[in-house]
C-alpha positions in Angstrom: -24.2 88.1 -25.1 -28.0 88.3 -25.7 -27.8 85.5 -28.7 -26.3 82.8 -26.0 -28.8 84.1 -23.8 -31.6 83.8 -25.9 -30.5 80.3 -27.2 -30.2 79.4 -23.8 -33.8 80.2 -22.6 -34.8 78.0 -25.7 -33.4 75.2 -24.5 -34.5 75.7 -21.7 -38.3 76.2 -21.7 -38.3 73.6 -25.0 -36.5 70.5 -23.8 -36.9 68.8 -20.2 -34.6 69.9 -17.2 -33.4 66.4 -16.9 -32.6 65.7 -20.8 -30.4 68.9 -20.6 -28.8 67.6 -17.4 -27.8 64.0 -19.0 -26.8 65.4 -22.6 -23.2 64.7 -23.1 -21.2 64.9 -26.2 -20.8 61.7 -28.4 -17.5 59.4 -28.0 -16.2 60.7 -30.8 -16.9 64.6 -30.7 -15.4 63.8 -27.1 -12.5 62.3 -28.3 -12.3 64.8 -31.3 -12.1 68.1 -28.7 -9.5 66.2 -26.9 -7.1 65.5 -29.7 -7.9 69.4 -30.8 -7.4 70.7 -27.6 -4.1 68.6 -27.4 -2.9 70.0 -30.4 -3.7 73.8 -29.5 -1.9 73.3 -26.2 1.0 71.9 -28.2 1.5 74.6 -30.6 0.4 72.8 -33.9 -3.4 73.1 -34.4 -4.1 74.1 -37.8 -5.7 77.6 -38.6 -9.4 74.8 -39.5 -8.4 73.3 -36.0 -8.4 75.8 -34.0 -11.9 77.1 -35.6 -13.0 73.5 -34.8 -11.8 74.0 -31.5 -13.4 77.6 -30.9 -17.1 76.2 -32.3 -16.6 73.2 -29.2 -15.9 76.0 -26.6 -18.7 77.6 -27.4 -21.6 74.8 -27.7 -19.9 73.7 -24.2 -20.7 77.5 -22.8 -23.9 77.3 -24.2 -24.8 73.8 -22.5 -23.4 74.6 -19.3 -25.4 77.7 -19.3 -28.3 75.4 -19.9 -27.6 73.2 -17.4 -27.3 76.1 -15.4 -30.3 77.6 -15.8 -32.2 74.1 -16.1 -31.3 73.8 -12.5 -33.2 76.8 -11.5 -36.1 76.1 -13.3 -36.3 72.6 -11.2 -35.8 74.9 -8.0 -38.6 77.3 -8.4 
């Protein structure tokens, strides 16, 4: 998708290779997708839940397409 993409190269050529590669989620967001994706896998996340859910999946593509692409900037 040319939006993630875009976003991506962003990141990308605006914040250091090695910030991108040591971002991780707060204790609580990471705690917070956990419980959510716990509650998807048992059957009994919430229609709100499982949007919460989808917007984590997506901001983890997005960073791990960062990363990604952070790492090949470094390389060159």
């Amino acid at each position: 998708m040319k939006a993630y993409t875009e976003f991506v190269d962003f990141i990308v050529t605006h914040i250091k290779p090695e910030a991108i590669a040591a971002f991780k989620a707060s204790e609580e967001n990471h705690d917070l997708f956990y419980e959510l994706l716990g509650k998807e896998k048992a059957g009994i996340a919430s229609v709100e839940e499982r949007k919460l859910l989808d917007q984590f999946m997506q901001i983890e593509h997005i960073m791990r397409m960062a990363k990604i692409k952070s790492r090949q900037y470094v390389e060159k």
